[in-house]
N, C-alpha and C positions, 0 to 999 in steps of 0.2 A: 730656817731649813734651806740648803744650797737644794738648786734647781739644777737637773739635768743640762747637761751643754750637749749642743749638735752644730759642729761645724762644717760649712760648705764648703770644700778646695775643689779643685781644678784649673787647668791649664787656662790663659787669657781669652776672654770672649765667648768664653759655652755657655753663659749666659746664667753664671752663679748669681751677681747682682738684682736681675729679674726674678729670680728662682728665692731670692730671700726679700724681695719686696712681697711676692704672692704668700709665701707662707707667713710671714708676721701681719698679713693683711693692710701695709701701710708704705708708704714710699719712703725708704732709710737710705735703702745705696741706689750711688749716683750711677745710673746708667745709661751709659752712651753709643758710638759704632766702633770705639776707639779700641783697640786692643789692649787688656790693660789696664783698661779708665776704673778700674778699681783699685783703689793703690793702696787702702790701707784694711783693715779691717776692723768691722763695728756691728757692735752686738746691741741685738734688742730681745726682750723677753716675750715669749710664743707661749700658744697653748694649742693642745689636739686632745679630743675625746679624753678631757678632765684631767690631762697632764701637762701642768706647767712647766714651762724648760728656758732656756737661755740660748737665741737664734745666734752664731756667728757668719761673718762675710768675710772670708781672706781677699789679699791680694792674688790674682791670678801668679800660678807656679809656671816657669817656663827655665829647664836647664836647658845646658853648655853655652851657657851666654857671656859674656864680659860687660854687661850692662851693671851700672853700679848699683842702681834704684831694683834691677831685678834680683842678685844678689841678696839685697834688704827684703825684700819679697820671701824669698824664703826663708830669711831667719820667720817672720812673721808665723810664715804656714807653720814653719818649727813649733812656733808656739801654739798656736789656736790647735795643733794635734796633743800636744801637751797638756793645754785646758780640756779638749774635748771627751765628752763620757761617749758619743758615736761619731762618727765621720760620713758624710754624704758625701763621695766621689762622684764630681759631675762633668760627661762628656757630652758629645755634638754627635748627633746621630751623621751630620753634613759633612762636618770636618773627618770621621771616621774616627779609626785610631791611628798611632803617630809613638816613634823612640819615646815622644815627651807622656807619653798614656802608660806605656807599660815605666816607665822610670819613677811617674809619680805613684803608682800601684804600688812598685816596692817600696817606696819610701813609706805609706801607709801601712803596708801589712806587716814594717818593723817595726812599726808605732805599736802593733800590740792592742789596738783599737777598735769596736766592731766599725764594719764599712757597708754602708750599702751606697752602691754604684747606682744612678741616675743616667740612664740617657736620655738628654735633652733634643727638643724641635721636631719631636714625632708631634706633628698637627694635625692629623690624620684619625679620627677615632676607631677604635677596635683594635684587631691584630696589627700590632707593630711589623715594621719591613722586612724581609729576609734578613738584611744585612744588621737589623739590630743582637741577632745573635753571635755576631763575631765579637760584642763587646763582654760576653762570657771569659774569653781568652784572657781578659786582665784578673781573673780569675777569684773574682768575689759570687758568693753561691744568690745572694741580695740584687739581681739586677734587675732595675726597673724602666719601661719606659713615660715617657713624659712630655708633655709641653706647658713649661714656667709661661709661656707669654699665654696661652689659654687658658689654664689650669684644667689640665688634664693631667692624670694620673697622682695629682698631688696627696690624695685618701688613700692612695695603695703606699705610695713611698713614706709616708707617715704613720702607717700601723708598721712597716717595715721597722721605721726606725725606732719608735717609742717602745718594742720588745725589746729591745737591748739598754733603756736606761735603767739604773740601778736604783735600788728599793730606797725609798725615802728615808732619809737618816732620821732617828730617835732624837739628835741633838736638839737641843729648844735654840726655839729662837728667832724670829725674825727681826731682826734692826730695821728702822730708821734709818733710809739713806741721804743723806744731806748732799742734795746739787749741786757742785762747783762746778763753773764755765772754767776753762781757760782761755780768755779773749786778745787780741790784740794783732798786731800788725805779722805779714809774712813774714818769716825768720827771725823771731824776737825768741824765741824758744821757747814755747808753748809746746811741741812736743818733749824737750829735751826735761822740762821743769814735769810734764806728765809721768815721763818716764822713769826720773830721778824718786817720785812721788810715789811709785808703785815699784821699783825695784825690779823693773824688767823692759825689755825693748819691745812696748809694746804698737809707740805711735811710730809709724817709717820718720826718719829723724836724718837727713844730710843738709849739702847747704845748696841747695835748689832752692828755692823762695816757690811757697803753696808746693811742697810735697805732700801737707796734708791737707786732705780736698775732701773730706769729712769730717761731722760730727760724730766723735767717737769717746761711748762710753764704757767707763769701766770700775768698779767697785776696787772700794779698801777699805781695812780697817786699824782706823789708829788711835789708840788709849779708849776702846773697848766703842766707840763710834764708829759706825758703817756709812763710807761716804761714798757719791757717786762722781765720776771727775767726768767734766764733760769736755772734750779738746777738741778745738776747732779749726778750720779754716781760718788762714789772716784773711781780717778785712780787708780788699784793697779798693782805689779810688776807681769809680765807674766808668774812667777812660781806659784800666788796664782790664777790666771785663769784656774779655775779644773773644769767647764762647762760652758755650751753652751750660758746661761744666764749672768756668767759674762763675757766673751767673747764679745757680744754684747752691752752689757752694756759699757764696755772699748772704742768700736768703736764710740759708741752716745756719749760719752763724746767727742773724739777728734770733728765727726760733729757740738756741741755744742761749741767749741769755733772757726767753720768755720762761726754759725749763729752770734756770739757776737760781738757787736763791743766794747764792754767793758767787760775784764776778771776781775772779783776779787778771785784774788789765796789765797785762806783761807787755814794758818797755823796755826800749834797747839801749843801753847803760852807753855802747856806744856810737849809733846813730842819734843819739839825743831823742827830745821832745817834738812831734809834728802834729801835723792836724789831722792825720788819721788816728793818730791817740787820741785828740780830743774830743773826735767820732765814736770811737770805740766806749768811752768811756758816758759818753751823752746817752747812747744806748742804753746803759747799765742804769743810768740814773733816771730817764724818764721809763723806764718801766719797773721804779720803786724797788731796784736790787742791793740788798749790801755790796760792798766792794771794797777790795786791796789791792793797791798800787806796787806793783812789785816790779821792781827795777833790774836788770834781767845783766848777766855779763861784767858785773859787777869786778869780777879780777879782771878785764881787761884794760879797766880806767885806773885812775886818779886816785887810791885809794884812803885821800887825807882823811881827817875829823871837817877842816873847811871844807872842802871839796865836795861832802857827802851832805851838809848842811848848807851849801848853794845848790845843789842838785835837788834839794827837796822843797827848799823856797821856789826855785823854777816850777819844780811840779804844782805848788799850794795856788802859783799865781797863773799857774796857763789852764787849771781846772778846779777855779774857785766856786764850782757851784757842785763841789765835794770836797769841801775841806773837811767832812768827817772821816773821808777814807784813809786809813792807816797808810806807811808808805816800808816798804820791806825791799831794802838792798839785798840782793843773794848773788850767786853763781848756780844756774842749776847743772852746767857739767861737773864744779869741784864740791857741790852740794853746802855749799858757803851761804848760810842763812835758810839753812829749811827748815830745823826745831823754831827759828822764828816766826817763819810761817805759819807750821801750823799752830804756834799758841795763838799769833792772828786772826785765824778761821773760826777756831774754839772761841775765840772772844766774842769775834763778829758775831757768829751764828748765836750767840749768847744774847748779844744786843738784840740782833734784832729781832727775836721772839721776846723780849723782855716788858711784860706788863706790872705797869706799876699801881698799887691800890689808889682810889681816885681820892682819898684825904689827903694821902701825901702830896699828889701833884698838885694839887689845888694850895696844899700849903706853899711848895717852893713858887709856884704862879702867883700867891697874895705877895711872896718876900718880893717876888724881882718885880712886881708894878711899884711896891713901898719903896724900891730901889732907885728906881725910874720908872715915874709916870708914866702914860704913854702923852704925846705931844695934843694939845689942842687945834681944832681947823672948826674956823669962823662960830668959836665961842664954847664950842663942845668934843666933848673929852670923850676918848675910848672907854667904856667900863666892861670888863669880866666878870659875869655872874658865877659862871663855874665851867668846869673841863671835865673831860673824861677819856677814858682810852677806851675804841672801838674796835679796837686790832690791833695784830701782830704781824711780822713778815708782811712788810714793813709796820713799825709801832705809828700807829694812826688816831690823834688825838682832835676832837669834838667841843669847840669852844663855844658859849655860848653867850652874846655880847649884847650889846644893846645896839649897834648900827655897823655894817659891816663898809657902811661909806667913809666912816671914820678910822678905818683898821690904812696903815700904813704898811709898804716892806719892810722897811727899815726895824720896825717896830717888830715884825713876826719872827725879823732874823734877831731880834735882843731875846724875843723869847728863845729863841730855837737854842741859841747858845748856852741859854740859865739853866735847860733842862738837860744840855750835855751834858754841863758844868757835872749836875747834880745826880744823872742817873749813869752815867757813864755809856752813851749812846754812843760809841765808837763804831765806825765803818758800817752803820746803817742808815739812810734819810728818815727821817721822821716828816710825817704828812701829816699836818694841820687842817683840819676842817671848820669852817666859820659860820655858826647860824644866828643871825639878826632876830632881836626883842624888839617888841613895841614898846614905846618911851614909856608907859604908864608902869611897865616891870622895874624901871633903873631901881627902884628901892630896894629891891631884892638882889642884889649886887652883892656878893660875899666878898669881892676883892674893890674896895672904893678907896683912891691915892686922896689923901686930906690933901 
C-alpha cells in the first residue's frame, strides 16, 4: 500500500531541515547556519495520529539566480511536488516575506497540490505576532504558526495536513524492500548510477566533488521486487573533513552501509584504484554486507577484452579479502551495463539469504577434508564433527571440531572456497564459527581424513 507523501519546500534557511528532523522524530537532514546546507533531498517514513506517510526534505528554492547547483535545486523541488500528495510551504516569521515567497507560492498553487503554509521561529507561546498575518497574502487559507526548533505548533500543522491525504488504496501489497547503499569516493558517480536506476533526476548530480551531502533514500521497483537505494555521500580522507557538514556526512555514510544489506562500491574506471576504495569497501566487509564492485565511466577508458581483464585482476589483488564480490564494468550516463547490474543484485541478495539443508553441507565439508586433509601441528590433526548454518544475511555457519588451536587460516579459506565452489555463494562473505570438543568426543567425528 503506497503511503501518503508530504513535502517540505521553501526558500534557503527557514529552517525546513529542522522542521523534518522534529517531525520524523530523528536527526536525517543535515543542518547547519549555511544557507542552503540542504542541497538535496531525502525522505524518511513518518507517522501522526495512525497515519503512516512518507517525510520529504528539498533543497532550498531560491530564483533569478545564475547559480548552477541552484538551478539543480529546483529541478529537485520540480519533483518532490511531483511526488507530493500535500506540500508544507515553509517561511520565516524573521525573514518576513520576499519576491522569492510570493514566486514560490505560485509555483505551488500550479502544482495543483494542497498547501499548507508554516510560519516558522514564532518561539513565543500563544497568539502569534501581528505581523504573522501578512503571510496570508501568499494566499493559502492553511496557515500556520510554528517553532521547528521547539516544537511548537507541530500537532496543529499535522492535523492540517493529514486532512488532505488521500484514502488508502484497495491495492494489495506490501513489498520487501531490499537495502542497497550506493558507496564510494566523491565524484565516482554514485548519484548519476542512482539516478540512471530510478529514471529520474532525483540525486543533485554535477561535477563538484560531495554535491551529495546526504543519505538519500528512495524506492523502485524491478522484476516485481521493491528495493530501497540508499545514495550517499563520498567517503573522503579525514584531512579534507574541514567542517561540521562533511564531518557528518562521513559518519551517514558509515550508518548507510549499517542500513544495506547490499553495498555497491562505485569506482572510478578513470582515476583508477586508491585507498579510499579500499576504505570504502573494508566498511562493507567488516560489517558482514554483500557487495558489487562496479567499475563506474567505463566509456571513457580503454574499452579492450585485455584491458577489462587487467582492470579486474588490479581490483581481485588490491581487495583480496573480497574476492567473492562480483565485478560490473558499466557507464551509468550511457547506461552501458545496468541489466548487468541488476541480475548482479538479484543474485547477491539471493546468496546471501541462502540456507542450505545441513546434510548437504556436511556432505560437500566430508568430500573437501577427503580432498585435503587438514595439515597436522605437533602430532595432531584437525577433525570436523559436524556444521550447521545459523543464519542468513550474511550465511553464518557453526563448526564443531575437536580443538580450535589446531584450526589454521589457510585451512578456513580452502574450506571457504569448496562451499563457494559448491553453493554458489557469490558477492556475499560467509562467516564461520568455531566451537572446540573435548578429546574424549573425537570418535564421534563424521568427517575423519584416513
Amino acid at each position: 500500500m503506497r503511503k501518503p507523501i508530504l513535502a517540505i519546500v521553501g526558500r534557503p534557511n527557514t529552517g525546513k531541515s529542522t522542521l523534518f528532523n522534529s517531525l520524523a522524530g530523528k536527526r536525517l537532514a543535515i543542518v547547519g547556519p549555511k544557507p542552503g546546507v540542504t542541497r538535496d533531498r531525502i525522505m524518511t517514513d513518518a507517522d501522526w495520529s495512525g497515519h503512516d506517510f512518507v517525510l520529504i526534505d528539498t533543497g532550498g528554492i531560491e530564483t533569478g539566480t545564475k547559480d548552477s547547483l541552484q538551478d539543480l535545486m529546483h529541478q529537485q523541488v520540480d519533483v518532490a511536488i511531483e511526488m507530493a500528495d500535500v506540500i508544507c510551504f515553509l517561511t520565516d516569521i524573521n525573514l518576513g516575506l520576499s519576491d522569492i515567497d510570493y514566486d514560490i507560492a505560485q509555483r505551488l498553487r500550479k502544482s495543483g497540490k494542497p498547501v499548507v503554509c508554516a510560519v516558522n521561529k514564532i518561539d513565543v507561546p500563544g497568539y502569534p505576532p501581528p505581523e504573522f498575518y501578512s503571510f496570508y497574502e501568499l494566499g493559502f487559507s492553511e496557515t500556520i504558526p510554528i517553532s521547528a526548533t521547539h516544537k511548537l505548533g507541530l500537532s496543529e500543522l499535522l492535523d492540517a495536513v493529514i486532512k488532505y491525504f488521500p484514502e488508502p488504496s484497495e491495492e494489495a501489497g506490501d513489498f520487501e524492500h531490499i537495502p542497497v547503499a550506493i558507496l564510494g569516493r566523491p565524484n565516482a558517480g554514485k548519484s548519476s548510477l542512482a539516478n540512471k536506476l530510478l529514471g529520474e533526476e532525483r540525486s543533485i548530480v554535477s561535477d563538484i566533488p560531495g554535491t551529495t551531502r546526504d543519505s538519500l533514500d528512495s524506492d523502485i521497483e524491478h522484476n516485481d521486487q521493491m528495493y530501497r537505494l540508499i545514495d550517499t555521500a563520498g567517503l573522503r580522507r579525514k584531512s579534507r573533513i574541514d567542517d561540521s557538514i562533511e564531518y557528518v556526512s562521513t559518519l551517514r555514510t558509515r550508518k548507510a552501509v549499517e542500513r544495506c544489506e547490499i553495498a555497491l562500491i562505485m569506482i572510478d574506471a578513470v582515476e583508477g584504484l586508491t585507498s579510499q576504495d579500499t576504505k570504502v569497501a573494508g566498511l562493507a566487509h567488516q560489517a558482514g554486507k554483500a557487495a558489487i564492485f562496479v567499475v563506474n565511466k567505463w566509456d571513457l577508458v580503454n574499452q579492450s577484452f585485455q584491458y577489462r581483464q587487467d582492470y579486474e585482476q588490479d581490483i581481485r589483488l588490491r581487495f583480496n579479502f573480497m574476492t567473492y564480490a562480483p565485478v560490473i564494468f558499466m557507464s551509468a550516463k550511457t547506461g552501458e551495463g545496468v541489466d548487468q547490474l541488476w541480475q548482479a543484485i538479484e543474485d547477491v541478495h539471493e546468496a546471501y539469504h541462502r540456507r542450505m539443508p545441513t546434510s548437504l553441507l556436511n556432505d560437500v565439508i566430508a568430500d573437501a577434508v577427503v580432498m585435503h586433509p587438514a595439515p597436522q601441528h605437533k602430532g595432531r590433526q584437525l577433525k570436523i564433527y559436524y556444521a550447521t548454518m545459523t543464519g542468513v544475511a550474511p550465511p553464518t555457519i557453526l563448526f564443531f571440531i575437536n580443538d580450535v588451536k589446531l584450526l589454521h587460516f589457510s585451512y578456513e579459506r580452502y574450506l571457504e572456497n569448496r562451499l563457494r565452489e559448491s553453493f554458489a555463494f557469490q558477492g556475499t562473505p560467509l562467516i564461520f564459527r568455531w566451537k572446540g570438543k573435548a578429546a574424549r568426543d573425537a570418535s564421534k567425528s563424521v568427517v575423519t581424513p584416513d
